[in-house]
C-alpha positions in Angstrom: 0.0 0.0 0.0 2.9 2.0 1.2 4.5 1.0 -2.4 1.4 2.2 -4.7 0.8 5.6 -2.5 4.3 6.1 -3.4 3.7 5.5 -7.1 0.4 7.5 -7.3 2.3 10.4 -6.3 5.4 9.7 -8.5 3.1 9.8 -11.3 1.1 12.5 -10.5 -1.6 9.7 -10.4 -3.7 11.1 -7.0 -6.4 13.5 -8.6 -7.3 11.5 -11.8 -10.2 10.0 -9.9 -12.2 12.9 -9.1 -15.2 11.2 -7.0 -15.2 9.6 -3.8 -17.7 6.5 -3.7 -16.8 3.9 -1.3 -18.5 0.7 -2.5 -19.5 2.0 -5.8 -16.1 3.5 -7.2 -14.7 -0.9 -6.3 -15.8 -1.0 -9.8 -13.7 0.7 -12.6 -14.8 1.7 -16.3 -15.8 -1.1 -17.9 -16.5 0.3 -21.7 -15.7 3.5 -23.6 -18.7 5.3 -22.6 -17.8 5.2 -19.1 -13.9 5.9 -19.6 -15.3 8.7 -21.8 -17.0 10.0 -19.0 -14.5 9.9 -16.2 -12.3 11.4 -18.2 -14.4 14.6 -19.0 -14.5 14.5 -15.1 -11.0 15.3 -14.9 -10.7 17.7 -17.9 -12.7 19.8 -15.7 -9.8 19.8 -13.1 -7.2 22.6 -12.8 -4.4 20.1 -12.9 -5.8 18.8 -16.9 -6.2 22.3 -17.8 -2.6 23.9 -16.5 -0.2 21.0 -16.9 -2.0 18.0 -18.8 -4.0 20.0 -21.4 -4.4 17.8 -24.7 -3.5 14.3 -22.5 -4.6 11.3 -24.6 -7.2 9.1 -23.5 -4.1 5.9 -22.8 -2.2 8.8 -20.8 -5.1 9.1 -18.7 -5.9 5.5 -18.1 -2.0 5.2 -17.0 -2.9 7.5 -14.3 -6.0 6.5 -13.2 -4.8 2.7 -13.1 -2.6 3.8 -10.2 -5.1 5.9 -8.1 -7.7 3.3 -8.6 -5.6 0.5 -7.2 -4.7 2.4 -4.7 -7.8 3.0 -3.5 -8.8 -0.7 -4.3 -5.9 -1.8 -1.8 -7.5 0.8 0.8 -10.6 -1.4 0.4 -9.1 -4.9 1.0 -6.9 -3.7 3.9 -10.8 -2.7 5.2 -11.7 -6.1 4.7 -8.9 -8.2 5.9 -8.8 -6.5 9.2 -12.6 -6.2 9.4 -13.5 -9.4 8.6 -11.2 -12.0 10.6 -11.7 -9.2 13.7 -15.6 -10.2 12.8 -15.0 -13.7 13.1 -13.2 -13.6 16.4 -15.4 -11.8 17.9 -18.9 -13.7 17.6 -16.3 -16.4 18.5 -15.6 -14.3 21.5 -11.9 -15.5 20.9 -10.3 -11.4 21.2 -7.9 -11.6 24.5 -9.3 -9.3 27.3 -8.6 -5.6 26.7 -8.1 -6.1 23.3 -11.5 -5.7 21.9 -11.4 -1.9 22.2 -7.7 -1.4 20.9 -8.7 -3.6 17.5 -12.1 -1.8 16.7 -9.5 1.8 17.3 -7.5 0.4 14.3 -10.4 -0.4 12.0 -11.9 3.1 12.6 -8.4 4.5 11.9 -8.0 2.6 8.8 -11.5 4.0 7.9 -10.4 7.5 8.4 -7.5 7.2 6.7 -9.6 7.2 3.8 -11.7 9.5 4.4 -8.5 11.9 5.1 -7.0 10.3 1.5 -10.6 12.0 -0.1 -9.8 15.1 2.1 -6.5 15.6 0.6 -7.5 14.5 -2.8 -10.6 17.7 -2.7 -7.4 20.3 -2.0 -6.3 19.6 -5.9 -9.8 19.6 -7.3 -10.7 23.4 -7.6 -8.4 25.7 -7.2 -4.7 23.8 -6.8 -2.9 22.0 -10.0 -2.0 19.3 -6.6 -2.7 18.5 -3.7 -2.0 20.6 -0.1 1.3 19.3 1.1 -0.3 19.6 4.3 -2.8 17.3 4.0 -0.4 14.6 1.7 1.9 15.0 5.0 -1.5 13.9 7.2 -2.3 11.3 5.0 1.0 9.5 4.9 1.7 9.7 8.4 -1.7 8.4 10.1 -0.6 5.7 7.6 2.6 5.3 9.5 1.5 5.6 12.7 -1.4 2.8 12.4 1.5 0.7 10.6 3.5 1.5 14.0 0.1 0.7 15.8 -0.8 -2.3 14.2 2.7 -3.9 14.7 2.6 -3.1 18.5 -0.8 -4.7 18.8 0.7 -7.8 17.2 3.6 -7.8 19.0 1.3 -7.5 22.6 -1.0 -10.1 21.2 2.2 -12.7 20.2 4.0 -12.1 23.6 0.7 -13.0 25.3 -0.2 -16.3 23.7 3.3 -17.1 24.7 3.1 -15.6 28.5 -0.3 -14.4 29.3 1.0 -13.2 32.8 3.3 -11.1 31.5 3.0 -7.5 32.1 2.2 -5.6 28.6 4.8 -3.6 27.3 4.7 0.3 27.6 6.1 3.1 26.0 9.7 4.2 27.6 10.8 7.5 27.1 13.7 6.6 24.9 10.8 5.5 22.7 8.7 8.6 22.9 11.5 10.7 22.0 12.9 8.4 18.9 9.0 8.5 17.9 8.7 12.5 17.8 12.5 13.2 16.4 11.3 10.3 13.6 7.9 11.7 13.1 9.1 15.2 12.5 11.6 13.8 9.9 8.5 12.0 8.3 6.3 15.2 8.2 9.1 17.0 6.3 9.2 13.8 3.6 5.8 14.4 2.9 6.1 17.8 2.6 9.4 17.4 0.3 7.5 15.1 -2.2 4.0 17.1 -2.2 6.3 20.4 -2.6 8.9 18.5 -5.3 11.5 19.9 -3.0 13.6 16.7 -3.6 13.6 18.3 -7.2 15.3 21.4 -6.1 19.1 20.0 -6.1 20.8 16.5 -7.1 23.7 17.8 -5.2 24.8 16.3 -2.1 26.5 17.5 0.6 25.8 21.4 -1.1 22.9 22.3 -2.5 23.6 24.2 -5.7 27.0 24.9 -4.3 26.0 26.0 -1.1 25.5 24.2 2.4 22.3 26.6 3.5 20.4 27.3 0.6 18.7 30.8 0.3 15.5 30.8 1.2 12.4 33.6 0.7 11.2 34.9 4.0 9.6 37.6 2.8 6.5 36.2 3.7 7.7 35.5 7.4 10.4 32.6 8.4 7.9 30.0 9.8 5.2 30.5 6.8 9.1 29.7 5.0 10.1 26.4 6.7 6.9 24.6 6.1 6.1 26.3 2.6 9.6 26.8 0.5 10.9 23.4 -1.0 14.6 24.9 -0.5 13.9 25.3 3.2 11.9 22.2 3.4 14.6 20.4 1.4 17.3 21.6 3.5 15.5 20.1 7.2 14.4 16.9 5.8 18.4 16.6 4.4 19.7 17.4 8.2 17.4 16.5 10.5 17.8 12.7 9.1 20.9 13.3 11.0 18.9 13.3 13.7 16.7 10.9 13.2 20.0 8.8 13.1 21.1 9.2 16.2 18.0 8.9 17.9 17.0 5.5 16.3 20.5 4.4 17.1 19.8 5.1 20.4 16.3 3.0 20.4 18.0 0.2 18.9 20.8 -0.1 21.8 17.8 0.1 24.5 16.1 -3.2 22.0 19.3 -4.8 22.4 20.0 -3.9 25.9 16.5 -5.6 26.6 17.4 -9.0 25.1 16.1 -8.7 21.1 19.2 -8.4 19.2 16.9 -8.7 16.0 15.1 -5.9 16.4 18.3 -3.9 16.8 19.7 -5.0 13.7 16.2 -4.3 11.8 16.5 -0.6 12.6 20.2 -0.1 12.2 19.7 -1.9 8.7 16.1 0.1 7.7 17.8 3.6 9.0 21.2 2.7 7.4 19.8 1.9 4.2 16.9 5.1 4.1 19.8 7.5 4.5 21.5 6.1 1.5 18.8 5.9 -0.8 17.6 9.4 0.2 21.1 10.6 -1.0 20.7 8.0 -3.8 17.2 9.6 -4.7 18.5 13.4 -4.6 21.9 12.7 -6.9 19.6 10.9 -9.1 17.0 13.9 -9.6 14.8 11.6 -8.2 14.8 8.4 -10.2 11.5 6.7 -9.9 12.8 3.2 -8.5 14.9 5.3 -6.2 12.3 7.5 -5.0 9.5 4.4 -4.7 12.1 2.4 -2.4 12.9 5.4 0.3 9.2 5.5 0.5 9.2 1.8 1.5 11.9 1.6 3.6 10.7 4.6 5.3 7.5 2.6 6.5 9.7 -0.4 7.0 12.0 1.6 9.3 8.7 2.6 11.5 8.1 -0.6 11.4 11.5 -1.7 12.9 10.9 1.6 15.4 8.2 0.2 16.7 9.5 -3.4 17.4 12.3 -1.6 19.3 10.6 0.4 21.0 8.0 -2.6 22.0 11.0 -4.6 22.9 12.3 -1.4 24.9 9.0 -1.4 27.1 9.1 -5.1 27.7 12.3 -4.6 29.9 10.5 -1.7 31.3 7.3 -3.4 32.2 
């Protein structure tokens, strides 16, 4: 999911679908009355008119291929979690506690959709894209209920294997790595709804320069969150950062016995700060660009099995 999302933005794929119909829109064109149709749909965007004016018929089936699978992955993840969570529960099989914690991730799921519509409406009008603001919500309630949902599993594995064990908790090495990561993930979605990561294809200089100039004419703040030098120049940094925190996390996972989940992270953060080099020397080469999307959510992943293995040793 995290692969395709990745895709639909690569290919400016998100706004070629310009209707939000949750059981209805499972079911694509299916003659040429109906492509004709949707298409005219999204000849009445600002993003055709501007940028895509004269796009053939084939272009625009490229596009919408990618948004509609997308959202057709967004619909099965509903269903496999819905369904078996279902089954288990007329079965009255869910572990105490757990009930409440489950039917929280399916509503989150839910609303991640209905925020992927939100973001999708900010291109339709007025925009030739989508906010950055709202791609940067988007993607990261997606990473957070990855994070959530590999927690959950983790709780639920341990206590099949030890139900007297004491749950794990969150430590504050944990709570720390997760804001300094989090930040660093805001300013990734920023840099690919702005094309910031288009700005350069030096690295360590930027043009020649190690701080780039950036317009504040319109105050510093409205700068850091709004120019793609500025926003270029933190995510580039502040990865740094990020480094150095998860380093940390994965010394407190090894410290509390999982040596695997230690090497997960060091692997996932070593390898994300090469291909986000790789990705910005390359002017953004597709494959490149696709792959430090993935192993961003695989490194949240990894974050959140240290930080789970962390709060065991607490607990």
């Amino acid at each position: 999911m995290v692969a395709v999302g990745g895709i639909t933005r690569l290919t400016e794929s998100g706004l070629s679908i310009t209707e939000w119909k949750p059981v209805s829109g499972a079911v694509p064109p299916l003659n040429d009355a109906a492509w004709a149709s949707e298409f005219a749909k999204y000849q009445a965007t600002p993003e055709y008119r501007e940028i895509n004016a004269g796009m053939s018929l084939a272009d625009f089936k490229f596009i919408y291929f990618w948004e509609y699978i997308h959202r057709l992955l967004g619909r099965l993840i509903g269903l496999a979690f819905a369904l078996p969570l279902l089954w288990f529960a007329v079965r009255r099989q869910i572990p105490g506690g757990y009930a409440p914690r489950l039917v929280l991730l399916l509503i989150a799921g839910g609303m991640q959709g209905v925020v992927g519509w939100w973001m999708v409406t900010s291109g339709l009008a007025e925009r030739t894209d989508v906010s950055h603001f709202r791609l940067a919500v988007h993607l990261n309630m997606a990473l957070v209920i990855l994070a959530a949902v590999v927690w959950t599993a983790l709780d639920m594995r341990r206590l099949a294997r030890a139900p007297a064990a004491p749950a794990a908790r969150l430590t504050k090495v944990a709570v720390v790595t997760g804001g300094v990561l989090l930040f660093q993930l805001v300013f990734g979605a920023f840099v690919a709804g702005m094309n910031a990561g288009l700005v350069t294809s030096e690295w360590p200089l930027m043009n020649g320069r190690l701080v780039p100039q950036v317009d504040t004419s319109g105050g510093v703040l409205s700068a850091l969150v709004n120019d793609p030098w500025a926003i270029h120049f933190i995510h580039r940094w502040w990865a740094l950062v990020a480094l150095v925190a998860l380093v940390v996390l994965a010394r407190a996972a090894k410290g509390a016995g999982n040596r695997p989940a230690s090497i997960a992270i060091h692997s996932a953060v070593g390898i994300q700060v090469l291909l986000g080099i790789a990705t910005v020397m390359s002017g953004v080469n597709f494959h490149a660009a696709v792959t430090h999307q993935v192993v961003g959510a695989l490194l949240v992943a990894s974050a959140a099995w240290g930080a789970h293995a962390a709060g065991r040793r607490a607990a």
